[in-house]
DSSP file (Angstrom, degrees, kcal/mol; ACC not computed):
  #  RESIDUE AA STRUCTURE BP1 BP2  ACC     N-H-->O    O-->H-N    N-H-->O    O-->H-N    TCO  KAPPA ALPHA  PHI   PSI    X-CA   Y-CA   Z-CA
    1    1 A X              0   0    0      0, 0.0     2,-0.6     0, 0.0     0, 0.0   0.000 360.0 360.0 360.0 137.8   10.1   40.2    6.3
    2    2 A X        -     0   0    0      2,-0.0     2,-0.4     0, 0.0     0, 0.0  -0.822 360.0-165.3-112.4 111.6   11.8   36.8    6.4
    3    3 A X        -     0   0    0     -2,-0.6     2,-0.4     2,-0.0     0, 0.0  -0.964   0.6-156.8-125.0 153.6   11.5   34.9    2.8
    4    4 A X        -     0   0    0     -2,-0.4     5,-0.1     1,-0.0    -2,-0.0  -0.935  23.3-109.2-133.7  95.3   12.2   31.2    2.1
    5    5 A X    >>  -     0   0    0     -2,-0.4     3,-2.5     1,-0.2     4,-1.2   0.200  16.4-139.9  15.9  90.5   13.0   29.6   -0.7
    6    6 A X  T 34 S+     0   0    0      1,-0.2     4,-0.4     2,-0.1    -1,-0.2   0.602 109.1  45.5 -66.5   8.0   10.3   27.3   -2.2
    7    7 A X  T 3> S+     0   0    0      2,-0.1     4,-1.5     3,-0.1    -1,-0.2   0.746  88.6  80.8-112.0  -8.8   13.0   24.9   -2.8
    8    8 A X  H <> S+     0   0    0     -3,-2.5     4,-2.6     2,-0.2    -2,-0.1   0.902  91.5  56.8 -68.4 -48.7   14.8   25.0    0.6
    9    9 A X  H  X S+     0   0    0     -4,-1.2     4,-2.1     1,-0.2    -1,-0.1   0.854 106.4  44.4 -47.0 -62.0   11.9   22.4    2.2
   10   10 A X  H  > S+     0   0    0     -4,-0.4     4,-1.4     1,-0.2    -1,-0.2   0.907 113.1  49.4 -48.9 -57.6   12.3   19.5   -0.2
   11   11 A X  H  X S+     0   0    0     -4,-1.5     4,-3.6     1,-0.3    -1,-0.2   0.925 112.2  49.7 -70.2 -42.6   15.9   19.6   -0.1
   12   12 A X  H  X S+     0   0    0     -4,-2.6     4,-2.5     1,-0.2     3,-0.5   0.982 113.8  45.1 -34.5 -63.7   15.7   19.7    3.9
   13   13 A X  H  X S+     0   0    0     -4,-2.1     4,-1.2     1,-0.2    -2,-0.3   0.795 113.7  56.3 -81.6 -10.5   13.2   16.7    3.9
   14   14 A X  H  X S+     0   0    0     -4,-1.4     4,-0.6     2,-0.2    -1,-0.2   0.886 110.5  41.6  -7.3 -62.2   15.8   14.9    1.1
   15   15 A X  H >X S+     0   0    0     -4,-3.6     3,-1.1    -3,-0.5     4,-1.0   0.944 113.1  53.8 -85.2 -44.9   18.4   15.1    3.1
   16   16 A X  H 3< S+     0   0    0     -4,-2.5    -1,-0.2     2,-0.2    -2,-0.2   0.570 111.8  45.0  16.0 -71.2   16.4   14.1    6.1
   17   17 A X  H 3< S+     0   0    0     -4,-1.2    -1,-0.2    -5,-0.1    -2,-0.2   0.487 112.3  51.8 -38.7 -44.4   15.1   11.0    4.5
   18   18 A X  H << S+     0   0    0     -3,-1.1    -2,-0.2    -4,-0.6    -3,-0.2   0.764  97.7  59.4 -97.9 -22.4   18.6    9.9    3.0
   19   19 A X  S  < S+     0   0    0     -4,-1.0    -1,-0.2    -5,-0.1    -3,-0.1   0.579  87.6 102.6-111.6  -4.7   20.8   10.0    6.2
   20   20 A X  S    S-     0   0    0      2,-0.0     2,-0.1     1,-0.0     5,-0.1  -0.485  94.8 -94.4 -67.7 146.1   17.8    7.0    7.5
   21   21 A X        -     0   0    0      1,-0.1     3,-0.4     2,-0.1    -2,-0.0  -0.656  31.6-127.5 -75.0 145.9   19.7    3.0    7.2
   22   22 A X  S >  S+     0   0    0      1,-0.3     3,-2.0     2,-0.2    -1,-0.1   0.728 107.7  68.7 -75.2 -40.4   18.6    1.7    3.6
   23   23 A X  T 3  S+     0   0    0      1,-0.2    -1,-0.3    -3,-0.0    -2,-0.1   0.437  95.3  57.0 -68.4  18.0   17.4   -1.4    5.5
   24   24 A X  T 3  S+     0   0    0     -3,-0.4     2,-0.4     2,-0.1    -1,-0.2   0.576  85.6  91.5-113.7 -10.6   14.7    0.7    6.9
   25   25 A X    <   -     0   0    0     -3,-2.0     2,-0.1    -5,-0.1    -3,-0.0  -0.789  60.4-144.2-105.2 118.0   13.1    2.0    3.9
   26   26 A X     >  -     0   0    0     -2,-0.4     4,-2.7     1,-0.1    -2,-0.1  -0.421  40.4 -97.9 -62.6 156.1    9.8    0.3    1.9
   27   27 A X  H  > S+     0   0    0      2,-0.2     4,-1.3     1,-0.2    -1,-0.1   0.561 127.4  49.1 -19.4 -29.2    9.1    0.3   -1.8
   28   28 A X  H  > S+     0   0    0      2,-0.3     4,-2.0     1,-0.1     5,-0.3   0.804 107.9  54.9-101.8 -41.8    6.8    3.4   -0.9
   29   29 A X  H >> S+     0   0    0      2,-0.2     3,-5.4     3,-0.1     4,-2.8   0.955 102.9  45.8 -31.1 -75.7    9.2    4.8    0.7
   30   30 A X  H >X S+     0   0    0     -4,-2.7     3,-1.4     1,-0.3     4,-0.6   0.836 115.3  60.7 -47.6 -73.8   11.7    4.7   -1.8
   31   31 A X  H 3< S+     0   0    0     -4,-1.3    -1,-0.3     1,-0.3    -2,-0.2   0.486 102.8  48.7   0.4 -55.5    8.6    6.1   -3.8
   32   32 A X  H XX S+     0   0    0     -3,-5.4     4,-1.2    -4,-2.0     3,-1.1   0.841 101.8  57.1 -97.0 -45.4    8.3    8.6   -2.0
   33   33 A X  H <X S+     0   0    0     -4,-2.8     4,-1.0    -3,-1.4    -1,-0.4   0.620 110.5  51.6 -54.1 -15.3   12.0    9.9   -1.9
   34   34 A X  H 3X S+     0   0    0     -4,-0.6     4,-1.0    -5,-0.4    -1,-0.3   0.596 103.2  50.0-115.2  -5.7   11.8   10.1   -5.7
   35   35 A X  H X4 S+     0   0    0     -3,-1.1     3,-1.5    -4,-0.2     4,-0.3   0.823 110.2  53.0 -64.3 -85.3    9.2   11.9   -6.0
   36   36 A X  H 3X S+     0   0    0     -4,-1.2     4,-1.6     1,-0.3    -2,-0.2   0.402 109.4  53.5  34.0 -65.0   10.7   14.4   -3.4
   37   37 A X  H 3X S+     0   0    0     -4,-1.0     4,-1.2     2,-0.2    -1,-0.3   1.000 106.2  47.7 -58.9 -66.9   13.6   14.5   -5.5
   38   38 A X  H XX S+     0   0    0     -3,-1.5     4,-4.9    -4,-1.0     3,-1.1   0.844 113.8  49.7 -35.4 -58.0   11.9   15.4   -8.9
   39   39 A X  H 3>>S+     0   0    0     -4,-0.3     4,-1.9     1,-0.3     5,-1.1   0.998 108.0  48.6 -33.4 -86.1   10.1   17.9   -7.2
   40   40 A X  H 3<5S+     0   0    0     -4,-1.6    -1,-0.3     1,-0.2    -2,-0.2   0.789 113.2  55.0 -30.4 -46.0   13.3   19.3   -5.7
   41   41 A X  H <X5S+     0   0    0     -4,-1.2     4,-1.2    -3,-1.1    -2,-0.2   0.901 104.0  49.4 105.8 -91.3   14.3   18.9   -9.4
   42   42 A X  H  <5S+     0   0    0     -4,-4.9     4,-0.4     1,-0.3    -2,-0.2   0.829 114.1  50.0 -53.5 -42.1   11.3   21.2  -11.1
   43   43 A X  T  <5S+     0   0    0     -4,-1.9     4,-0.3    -5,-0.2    -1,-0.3   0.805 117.7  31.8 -96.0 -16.7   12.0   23.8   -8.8
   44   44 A X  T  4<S+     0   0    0     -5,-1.1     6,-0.5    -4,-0.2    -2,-0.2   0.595  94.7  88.4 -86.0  -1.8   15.5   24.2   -9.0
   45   45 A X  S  < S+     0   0    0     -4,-1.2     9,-0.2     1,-0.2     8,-0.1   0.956  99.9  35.1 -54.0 -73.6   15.4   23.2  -12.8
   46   46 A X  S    S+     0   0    0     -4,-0.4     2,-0.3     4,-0.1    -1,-0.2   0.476  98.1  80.0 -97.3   0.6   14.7   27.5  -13.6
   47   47 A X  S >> S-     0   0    0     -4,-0.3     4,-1.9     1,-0.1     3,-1.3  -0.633  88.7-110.8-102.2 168.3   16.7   29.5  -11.1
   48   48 A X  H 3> S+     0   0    0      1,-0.3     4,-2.4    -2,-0.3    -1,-0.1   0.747 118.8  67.3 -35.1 -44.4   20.6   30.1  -11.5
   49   49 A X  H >4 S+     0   0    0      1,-0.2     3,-0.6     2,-0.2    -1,-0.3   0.864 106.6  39.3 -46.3 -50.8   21.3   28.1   -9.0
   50   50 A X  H X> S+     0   0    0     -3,-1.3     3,-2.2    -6,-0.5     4,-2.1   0.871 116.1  55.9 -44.3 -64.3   19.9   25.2  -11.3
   51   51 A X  H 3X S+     0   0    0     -4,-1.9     4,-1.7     1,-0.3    -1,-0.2   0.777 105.3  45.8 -54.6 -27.2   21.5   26.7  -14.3
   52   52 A X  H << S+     0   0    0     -4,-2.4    -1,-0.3    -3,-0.6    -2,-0.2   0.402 109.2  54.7-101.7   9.4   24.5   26.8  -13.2
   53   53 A X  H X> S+     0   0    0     -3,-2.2     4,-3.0     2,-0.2     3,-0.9   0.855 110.0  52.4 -79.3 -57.4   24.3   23.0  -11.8
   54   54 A X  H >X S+     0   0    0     -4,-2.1     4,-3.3     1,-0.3     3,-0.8   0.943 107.2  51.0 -43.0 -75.3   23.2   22.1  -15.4
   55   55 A X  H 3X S+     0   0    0     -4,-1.7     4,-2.0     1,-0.3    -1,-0.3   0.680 118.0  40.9 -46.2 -22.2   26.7   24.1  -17.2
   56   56 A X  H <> S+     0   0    0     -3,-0.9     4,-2.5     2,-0.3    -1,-0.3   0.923 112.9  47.7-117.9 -31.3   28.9   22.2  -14.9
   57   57 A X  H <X S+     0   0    0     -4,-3.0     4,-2.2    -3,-0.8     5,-0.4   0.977 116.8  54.4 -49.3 -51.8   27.2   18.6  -14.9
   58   58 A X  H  X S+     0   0    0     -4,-3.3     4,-2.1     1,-0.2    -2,-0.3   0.928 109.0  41.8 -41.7 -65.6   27.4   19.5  -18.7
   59   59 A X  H  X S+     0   0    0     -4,-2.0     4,-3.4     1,-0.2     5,-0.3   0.854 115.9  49.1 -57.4 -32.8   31.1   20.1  -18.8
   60   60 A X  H >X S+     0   0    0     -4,-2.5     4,-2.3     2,-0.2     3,-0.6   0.996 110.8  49.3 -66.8 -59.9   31.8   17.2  -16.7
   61   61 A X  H 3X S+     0   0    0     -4,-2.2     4,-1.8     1,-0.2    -2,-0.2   0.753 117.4  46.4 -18.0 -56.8   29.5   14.8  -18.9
   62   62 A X  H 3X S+     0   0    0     -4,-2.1     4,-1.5    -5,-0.4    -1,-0.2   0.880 110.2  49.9 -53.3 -59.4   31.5   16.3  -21.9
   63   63 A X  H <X S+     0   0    0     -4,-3.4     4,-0.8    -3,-0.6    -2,-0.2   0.701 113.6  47.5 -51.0 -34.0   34.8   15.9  -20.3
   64   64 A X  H >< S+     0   0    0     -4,-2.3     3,-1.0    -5,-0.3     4,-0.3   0.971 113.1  45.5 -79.1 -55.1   34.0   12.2  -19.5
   65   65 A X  H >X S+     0   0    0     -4,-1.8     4,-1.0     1,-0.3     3,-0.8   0.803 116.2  44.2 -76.1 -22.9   32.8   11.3  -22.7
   66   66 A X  H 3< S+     0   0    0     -4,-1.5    -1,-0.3     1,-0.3     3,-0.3   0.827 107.4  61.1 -83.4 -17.0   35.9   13.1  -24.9
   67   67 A X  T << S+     0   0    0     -3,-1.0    -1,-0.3    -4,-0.8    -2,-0.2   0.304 104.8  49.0-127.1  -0.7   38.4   11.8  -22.5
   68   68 A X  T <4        0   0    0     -3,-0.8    -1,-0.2    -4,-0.3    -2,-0.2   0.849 360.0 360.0-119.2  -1.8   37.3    8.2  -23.5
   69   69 A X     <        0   0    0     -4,-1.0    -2,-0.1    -3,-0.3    -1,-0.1   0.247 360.0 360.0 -53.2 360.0   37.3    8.4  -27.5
């Protein structure tokens, strides 16, 4: 039995979406790509992969902000 990631599709049609020329995209567009994202977001938000996105944006965030005091 073949199972798929509920989070693999959004990221597909992300990436999909972004590698289109910026002069090509409407206001709804761009809408549309941000919702996409959030979504993409919410479902990656509780699994490790996600946690472990969080710890390292955290460290960097941390790192940035001590390193300019």
């Amino acid at each position: 039995m073949l199972t798929i990631n509920v989070a693999v599709l959004p990221a597909v049609v992300v990436l999909v979406r972004q590698r289109r020329r910026t002069q090509a995209r409407s206001r709804d567009d761009e809408k549309l790509t941000v919702v996409l994202v959030l979504v993409l977001g919410v479902l990656l938000a509780p699994t490790a992969f996600g946690q472990g996105l969080l710890g390292i944006v955290t460290q960097l965030v941390t790192g940035v902000s001590d390193s300019s005091r």
